[in-house]
Structure formats: C-alpha cells, structure tokens
N, C-alpha and C positions, 0 to 999 in steps of 0.2 A: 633718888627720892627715898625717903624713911619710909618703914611699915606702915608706919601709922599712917601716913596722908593718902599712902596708895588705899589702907583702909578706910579711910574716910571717903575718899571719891568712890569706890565701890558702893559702899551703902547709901551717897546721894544719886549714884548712879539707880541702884534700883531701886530706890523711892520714884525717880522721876519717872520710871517704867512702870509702879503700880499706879500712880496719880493719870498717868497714860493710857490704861487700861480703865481706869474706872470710867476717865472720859470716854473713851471708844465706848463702852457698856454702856452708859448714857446716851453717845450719840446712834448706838444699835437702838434703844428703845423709843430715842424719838423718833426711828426711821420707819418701824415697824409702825406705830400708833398713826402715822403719814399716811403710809402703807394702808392701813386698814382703812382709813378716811377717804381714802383716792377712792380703793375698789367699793366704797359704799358710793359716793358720788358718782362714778363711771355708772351703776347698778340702777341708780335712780336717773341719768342721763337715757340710757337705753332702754327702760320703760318706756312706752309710746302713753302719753297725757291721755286722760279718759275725754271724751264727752264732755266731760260737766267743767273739769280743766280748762279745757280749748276755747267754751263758752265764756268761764272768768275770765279767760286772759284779753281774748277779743274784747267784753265787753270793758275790760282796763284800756284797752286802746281806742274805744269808741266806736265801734266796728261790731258786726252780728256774724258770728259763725254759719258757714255755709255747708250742710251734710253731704250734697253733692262733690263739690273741690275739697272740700275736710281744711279751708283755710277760712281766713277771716276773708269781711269784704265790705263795703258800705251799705247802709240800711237800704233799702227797695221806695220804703215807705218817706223816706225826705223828700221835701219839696226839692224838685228841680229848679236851678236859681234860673228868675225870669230873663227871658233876651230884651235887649235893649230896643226900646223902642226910636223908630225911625224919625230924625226931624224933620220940619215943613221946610221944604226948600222955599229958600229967600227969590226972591224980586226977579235980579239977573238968571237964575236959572231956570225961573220959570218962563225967563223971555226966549232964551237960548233953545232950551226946548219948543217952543212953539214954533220956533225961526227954522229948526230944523223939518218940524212935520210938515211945517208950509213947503218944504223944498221936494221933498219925496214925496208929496202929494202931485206935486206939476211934472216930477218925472216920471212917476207912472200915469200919469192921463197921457203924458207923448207922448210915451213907448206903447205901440199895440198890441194886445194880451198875444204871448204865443199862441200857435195852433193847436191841436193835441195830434199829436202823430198817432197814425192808424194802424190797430190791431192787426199783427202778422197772422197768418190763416193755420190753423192745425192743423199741421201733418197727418195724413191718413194714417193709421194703425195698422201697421201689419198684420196681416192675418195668419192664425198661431199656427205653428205646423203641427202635424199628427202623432200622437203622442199616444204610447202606450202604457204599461202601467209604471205606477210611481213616474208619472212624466219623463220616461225616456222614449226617444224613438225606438220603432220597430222596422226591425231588420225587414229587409228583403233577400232573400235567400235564393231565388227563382233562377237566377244564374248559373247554379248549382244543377238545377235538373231542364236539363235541355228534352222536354218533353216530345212524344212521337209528334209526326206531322196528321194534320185532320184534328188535334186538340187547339184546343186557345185557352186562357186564362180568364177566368172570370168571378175576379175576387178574395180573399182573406175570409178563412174561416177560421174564428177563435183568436185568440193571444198568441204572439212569439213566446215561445219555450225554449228555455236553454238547450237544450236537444233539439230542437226542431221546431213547424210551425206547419200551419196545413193550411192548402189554397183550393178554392173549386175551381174545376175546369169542365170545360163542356164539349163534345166530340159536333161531329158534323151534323147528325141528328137535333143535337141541343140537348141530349141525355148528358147530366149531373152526374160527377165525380170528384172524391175528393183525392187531392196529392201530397202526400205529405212528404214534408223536405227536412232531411238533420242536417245539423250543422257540419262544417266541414272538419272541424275537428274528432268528431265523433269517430269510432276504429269500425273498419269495414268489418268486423269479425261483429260487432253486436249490432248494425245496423242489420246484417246478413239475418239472424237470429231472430231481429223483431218483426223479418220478411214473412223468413218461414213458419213463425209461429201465427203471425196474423193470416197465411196463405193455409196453415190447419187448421183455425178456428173459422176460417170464411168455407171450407170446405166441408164443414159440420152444419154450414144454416144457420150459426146463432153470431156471427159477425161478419162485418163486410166483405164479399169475395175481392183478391186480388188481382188486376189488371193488366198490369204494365211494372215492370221492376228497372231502375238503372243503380247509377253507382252510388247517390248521393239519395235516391228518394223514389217512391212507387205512388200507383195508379190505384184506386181500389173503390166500390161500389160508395153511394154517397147515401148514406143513412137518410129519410124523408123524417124528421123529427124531432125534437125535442129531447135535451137529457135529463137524466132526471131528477133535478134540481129544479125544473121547469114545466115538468110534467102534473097537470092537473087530475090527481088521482082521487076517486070521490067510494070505491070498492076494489078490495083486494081477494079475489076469488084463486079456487083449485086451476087454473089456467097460468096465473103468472106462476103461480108456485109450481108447477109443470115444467114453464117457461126457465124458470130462474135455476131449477132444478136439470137443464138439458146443458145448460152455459155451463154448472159445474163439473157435470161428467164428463163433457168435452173439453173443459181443462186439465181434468183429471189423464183424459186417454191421452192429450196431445203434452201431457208433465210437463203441462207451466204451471210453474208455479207463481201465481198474479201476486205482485206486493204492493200496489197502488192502491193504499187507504183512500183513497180522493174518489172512491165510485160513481158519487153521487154528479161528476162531469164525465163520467167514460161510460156509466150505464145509460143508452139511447132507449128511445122508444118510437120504433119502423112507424109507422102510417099505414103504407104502402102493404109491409109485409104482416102487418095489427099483432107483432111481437116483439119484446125486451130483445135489445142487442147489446156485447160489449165491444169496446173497441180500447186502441192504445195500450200497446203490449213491451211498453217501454221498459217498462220497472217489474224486473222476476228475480226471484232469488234462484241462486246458483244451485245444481244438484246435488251437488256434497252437503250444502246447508240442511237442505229434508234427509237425508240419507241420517244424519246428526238428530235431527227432530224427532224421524220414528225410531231412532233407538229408543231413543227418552222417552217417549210415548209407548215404545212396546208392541207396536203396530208395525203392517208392512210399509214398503214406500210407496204401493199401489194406492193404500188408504190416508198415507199421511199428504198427497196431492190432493184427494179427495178432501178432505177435511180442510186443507188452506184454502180450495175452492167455497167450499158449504160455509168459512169463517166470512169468507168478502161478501157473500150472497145473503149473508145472513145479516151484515150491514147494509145491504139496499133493501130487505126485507123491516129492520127496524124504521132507516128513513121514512118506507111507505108507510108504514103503522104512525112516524108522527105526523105525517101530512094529511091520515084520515082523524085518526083520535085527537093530536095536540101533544107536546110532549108533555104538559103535563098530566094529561093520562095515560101515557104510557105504562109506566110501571103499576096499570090497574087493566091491562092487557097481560093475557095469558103468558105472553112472552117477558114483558116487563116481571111477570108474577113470581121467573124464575122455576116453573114446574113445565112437565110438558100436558097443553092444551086436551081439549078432545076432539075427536075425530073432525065435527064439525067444524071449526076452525082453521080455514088453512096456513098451514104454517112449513117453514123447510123443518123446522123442529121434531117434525112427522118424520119425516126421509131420513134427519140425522139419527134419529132414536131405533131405526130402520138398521142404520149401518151400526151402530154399536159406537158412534162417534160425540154422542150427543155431551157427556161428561167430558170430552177433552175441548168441546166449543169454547172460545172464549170470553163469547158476549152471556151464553146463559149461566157458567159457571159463575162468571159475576154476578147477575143479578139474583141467583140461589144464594152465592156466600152475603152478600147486602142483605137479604131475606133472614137468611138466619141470624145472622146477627143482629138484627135489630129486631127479634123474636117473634116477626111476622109472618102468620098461617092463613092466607087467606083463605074465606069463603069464597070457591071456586063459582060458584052462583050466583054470585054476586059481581063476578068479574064481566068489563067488560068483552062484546065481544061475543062471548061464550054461549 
C-alpha cells in the first residue's frame, strides 16, 4: 500500500474515534440527567404521603380514609343494601306442610311424655382437716419427747415453729405444765443452751422453773396468763417497771443476750404469781458478737448485756404506753418526747439514765434525733402523762 492511503485510513480512522467520543459524551450526559431523575423519583417514592394525600387518594377511589388502619375503606354511613325479602309459599307447600304437623302431632300424643329421672343426692363434704398457719398442717412432734411416766398430754399450746412447738401436760395432781419439743433437726449443742439458759432465768423468779429435761424437749412450770399482746393494761405503775427491771438484770447476770424482737408474744403476765414473766430463749446472739458491740460502744461486756436487756424491755415498755395512751399519743409521752421524764413518771428510762446507758438506747436515741430534727421542744407540761 502507498503513503498516502495508509494516510488516509489513519485520519478516517481517527475521525471515526472523535465522532465516537462525542457520542459516548452525549450518552454520559443522558445517563447522568436519568441518574438524577431516578434519585428524585426514588426521594419522592420513600416519602411516606401526608394525611391530607391519603385522604385525596381514597376519596379518588370512592372510599374514606381510616386514622386507625391509616388505609382506605368503605364509608360507615352507606346504606346497607336491603335482604331480599321472602316469598309466599304457593298452594302445594302449604299443604305439604300442614300434612306434616298433622303427623308429629299424632306421634307425640302416642308416645308418653318421658319421666324425669331423679336427682342424685349430695355427697357429704368432707370436713377440713386442721390447718395451721397459711393453711399448712401442723406437725406433731410428741414422738420426739417420750415424756416421764404420771404425765399425760393435754393439748397444743400456741403455733408450730420451725424449731419447735409447745404442748401442755398435766401430772397426776392435774397441775399444768408446758413441754416444749424442737425439731429433730435442731443440734443438741443449742437445744442444750436454750435448757440452761431457761433453767437460770426460772432460777431468778422472773421465768418458768424447769422440770424435766430429755433429748429432744423439757418440762417446765406453765405461766397462768396472758402474753402481752393480750394483756388488758389500763395503769402502768413503779411495780412493772420494778418488775421489768429485775428480768433485765437477770439477763444481764445469766449473759443472754435476748435477740427476739417479737416480745410482745414471749412477754407473759403470771396471774397466779401477779408478775411480768419472759419465756422463749430461742434466739440470742452469740458472745463474740457483744464482746464486738462494747468495743464500739466503749463500755464493758458486763454493761453491754445490760443494755441489750433495758433495749427489749424498753420495747414492752413502749407497747404498754400504746395500749394505755394510743399510739397516736405516743410521741406526746415523755418517752415518745425523746427527753428523760420526771421522777413521777415511771419509766426503765429512770434505771437507764441510772446506768449511764440511756444515750446508747436505741428506741430513745431515735425519738431525740426525730425531735431535733424537726425542731421540736416540747412543753414538758404539757406532755402527757407527766
């Protein structure tokens, strides 16, 4: 081939490649301007239609928008198209019919009305068995304490307790005692413990003497009375406070230390002996624990017994002040008032104030700090009581 034509295919060669490009360029700018068309259309697709949209479009379809479903639906308000009403049956089937009830008319006058069969009779109701509290039964434990001979059993005193449960028994006389029985689980070593502690406080006079000891459960005098929760108290005189005051030294000498909040069922009141008794020496806290207390307290352990005693006596001491005053007079009682009383007035707040113990109580330390804080000084004169 000549120069020349080889140059001549070259320059149609690259003409045909700019004419090529230019289309490409042109079909780049109609792709783009697509391109932007799409992503506006896509933009206005993914909008969610207002309210007032959803309303035109329903009403273009004849149909009322629903705010509930947020779709169209048929109006409420259109007549419901009426049911067709029923024709008069003709001639023959009014015969056919008549033909028939004339037939089931003559077969129920044959046929003799059934009888009516007789009421089966009501099962008697069981009668409920004995139930203790929140409707479980209550244990019997009495197999447990194979009691001396010349006793007999006579009765259930009080609720089963997870530890135990107490039963009266009567000796050959008819003289009352009560027995109380732990569970079998319970360890000889603190059963032993609530022996001897009840056997030094019955030796003091201000709790039941002990009787009779076995493995599981003892014998021991039978309180005549009321606890006191039950106790009608109408005057709280220098006699209980005497009384209440002799229970906590004898705690103090025999170092139990009583941790049974619950006084108000363990403190008795004798009849017989016309004096406050405690009983149930289940729950004491351990020696090391006071040993720990009068550090902290700064007191010996001689005085830190005494005072765990004067705190629980000083709880049957408030119960009785609400059974005379009401609680809500209480806190208009010397004692509620947070100060200590005068003379007149008897109170263990006398005795505590005695021992130097009165600021570590923890019933009066409260109602001093509630006092002060809410910037109340009473008229001591005014209180009752006083």
């Amino acid at each position: 081939m000549d120069c020349t034509t080889l140059q001549n295919n070259i320059l149609k060669k690259q003409q045909s490649i700019k004419e090529k490009q230019k289309q490409l360029a042109q079909h780049e700018l109609e792709l783009k301007k697509t391109e932007s068309i799409y992503k506006a259309c896509m933009k206005k697709l993914k909008k969610k239609p207002t309210i007032a949209e959803m309303r035109a479009e329903c009403k273009k379809q004849g149909l009322v928008y629903d705010s509930k479903t947020k779709k169209c639906r048929e109006s409420l308000r259109r007549k419901k198209k009426a049911k067709p009403v029923a024709k008069p049956a003709t001639k023959s089937v009014a015969k056919s019919a008549a033909k028939s009830a004339t037939k089931s008319a003559t077969k129920s006058a044959a046929k003799p009305a059934p009888k009516p069969k007789p009421k089966p009779k009501p099962k008697p109701k069981p009668k409920p068995k004995p139930k203790g509290k929140k409707g479980k039964k209550q244990l019997d434990r009495r197999p447990l304490c194979p009691i001396p001979d010349g006793f007999k059993w006579d009765g259930r005193l009080g609720q089963t307790g997870k530890d135990g449960e107490t039963w009266k028994v009567l000796d050959e006389k008819g003289k009352k005692y009560a027995c109380k029985i732990f569970s079998a689980n319970k360890s000889e070593k603190l059963i032993k413990k609530e022996i001897n502690d009840q056997r030094k406080m019955g030796d003091s006079g201000v709790s039941p003497h002990v009787v009779w000891e076995g493995n599981k459960c003892f014998l021991m005098e039978m309180v005549n009375g009321p606890i006191l929760r039950n106790v009608n108290i109408k005057k709280y005189t220098e006699k209980d406070v005497k009384e209440l005051t002799e229970i906590a030294f004898a705690l103090a000498k025999a170092q139990i230390a009583y941790a049974d909040g619950n006084v108000k069922m363990n403190v008795m009141y004798d009849l017989d002996k016309n004096r406050w008794m405690l009983i149930d020496f289940g729950m004491i806290y351990p020696h090391s624990k006071m040993t720990k207390i009068a550090k902290k307290n700064k007191i010996t352990i001689e005085k830190q017994y005494l005072l765990n005693a004067f705190n629980i006596l000083m709880n049957v001491e408030i119960l009785i002040m609400n059974k005379i005053y009401g609680a809500q007079n209480l806190n208009y009682t010397p004692i509620g008032g947070g100060f200590v009383p005068k003379k007149s007035f008897p109170s263990l707040i006398h005795k505590l104030n005695e021992l130097g113990l009165l600021e570590l109580n923890s019933m009066f330390s409260i109602y001093k700090k509630n006092r002060e804080r809410k910037g109340k000084y009473y008229d001591s004169s005014k209180m009752i009581g006083m």
